[in-house]
N, C-alpha and C positions, 0 to 999 in steps of 0.2 A: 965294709958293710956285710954283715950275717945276714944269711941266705934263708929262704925257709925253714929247709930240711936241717941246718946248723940248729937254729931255733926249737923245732920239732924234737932232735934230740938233747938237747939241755930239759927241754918239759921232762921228757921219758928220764931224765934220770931226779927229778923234783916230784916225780909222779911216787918213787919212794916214799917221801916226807906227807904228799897231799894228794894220798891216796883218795878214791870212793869211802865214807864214813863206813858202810858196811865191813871192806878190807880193813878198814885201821881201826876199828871195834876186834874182827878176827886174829887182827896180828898181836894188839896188844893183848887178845889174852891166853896167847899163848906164848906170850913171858911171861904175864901175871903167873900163868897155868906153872912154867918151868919155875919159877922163883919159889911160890907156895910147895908142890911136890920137892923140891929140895931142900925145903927147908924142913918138911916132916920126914922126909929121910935123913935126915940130917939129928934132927931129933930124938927121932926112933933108933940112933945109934947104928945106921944104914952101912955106914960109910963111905968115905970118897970117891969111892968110883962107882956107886950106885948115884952120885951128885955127876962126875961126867957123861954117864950114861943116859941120864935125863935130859940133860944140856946138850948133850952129842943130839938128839932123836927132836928137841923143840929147835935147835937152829939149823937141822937139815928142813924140819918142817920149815923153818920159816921162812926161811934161805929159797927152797922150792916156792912158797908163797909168794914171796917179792921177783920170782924170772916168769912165775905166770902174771903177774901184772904189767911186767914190765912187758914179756911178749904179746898181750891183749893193748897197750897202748902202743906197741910199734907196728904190729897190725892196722889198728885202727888208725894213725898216721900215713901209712903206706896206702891205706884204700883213699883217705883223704886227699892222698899227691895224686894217684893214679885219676880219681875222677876228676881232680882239675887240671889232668896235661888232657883228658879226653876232651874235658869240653873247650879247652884256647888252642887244641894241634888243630890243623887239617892234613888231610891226608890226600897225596897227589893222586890223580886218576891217570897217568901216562900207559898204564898198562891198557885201560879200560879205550884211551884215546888210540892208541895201537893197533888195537882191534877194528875198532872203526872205520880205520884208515884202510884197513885193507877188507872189512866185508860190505864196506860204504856199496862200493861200481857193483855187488852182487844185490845188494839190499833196498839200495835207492829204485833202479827201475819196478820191482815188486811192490813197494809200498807206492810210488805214484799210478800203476794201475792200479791197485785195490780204492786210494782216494778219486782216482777218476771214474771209475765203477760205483761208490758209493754215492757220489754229490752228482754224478751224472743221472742219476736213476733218480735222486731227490729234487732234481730240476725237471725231468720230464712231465712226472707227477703234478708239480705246481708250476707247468707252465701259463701264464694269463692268457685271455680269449684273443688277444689280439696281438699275438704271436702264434706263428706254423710250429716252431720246434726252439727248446733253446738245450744247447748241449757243450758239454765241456769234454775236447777232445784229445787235449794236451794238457797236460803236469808236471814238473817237473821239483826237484825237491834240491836241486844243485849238484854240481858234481862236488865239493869236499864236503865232510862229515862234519856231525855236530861235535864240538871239541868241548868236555869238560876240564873245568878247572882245578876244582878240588873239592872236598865233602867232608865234612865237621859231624862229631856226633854230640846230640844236644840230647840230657840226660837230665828227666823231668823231676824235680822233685818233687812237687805234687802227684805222682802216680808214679809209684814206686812199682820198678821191673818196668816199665816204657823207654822205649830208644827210639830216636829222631835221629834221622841224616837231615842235613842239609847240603846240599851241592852246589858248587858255581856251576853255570855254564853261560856264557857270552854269547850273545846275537850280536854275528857281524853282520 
């Protein structure tokens, strides 16, 4: 079974033959161009090597002609692979889980006072009449860390230059 990128370069080398109409209007007239000019040289009693030296200067021309085509279609193949391993990889977060693991014991008790601080002061406020006090005294956020999975980037083509992550993370 042939692979994409097998595929992709059998095209790059058919891309020769069925070029952009623009390139193969260009190319073809510069053999028209070489054939006509050697033949008035040719005519005018020029001689032979005034005929290779035409032909030497229209198939370096043309020769460069067909490796920029072909390098603007291996390009444009290489960014096509590239944005579809971006959008089917994911990418592991074990570094990012790493971290976690060890600023979790410094981080968790700081962020359940600050939630206890904020929803406690939101409950005082709207406490009802027929209640003394209602207050939230304890918090807690667990002791292991939130563990991500992995994160995908998802690359819009409707809005061209916009980047999405999307991330797993699990609720155990």
């Amino acid at each position: 079974m042939t692979s994409f990128l097998e595929v992709s370069f059998a095209i790059c080398y058919l891309c020769d033959i069925l070029t952009l109409p623009t390139d193969w209007y260009h190319n073809t007239a510069v053999i028209i161009f070489a054939c006509l000019a050697s033949w008035v040289v040719a005519t005018l009693g020029g001689g032979l090597a005034w005929v290779f030296m035409i032909m030497a200067i229209c198939g370096t021309y043309y020769r460069t002609s067909i490796r920029r085509v072909r390098r603007n279609f291996r390009d444009d193949v290489n960014r096509e692979l590239a944005k579809h391993k971006l959008e089917t990889d994911v990418e592991s977060l074990e570094w990012i889980n790493s971290f976690m693991v060890k600023f979790w014991p410094i981080f968790q008790p700081v962020l359940a006072q600050t939630v206890i601080n904020s929803v406690d002061q939101v409950l005082s406020t709207a406490t009802p009449a027929f209640l003394d006090s209602l207050r939230l005294k304890t918090f807690t956020l667990g002791t292991k860390p939130p563990r991500m999975e992995h994160v995908r980037v998802m690359i819009s083509s409707l809005w061209t230059g916009n980047l999405a992550l999307r991330q797993m993370i699990p609720w155990i």
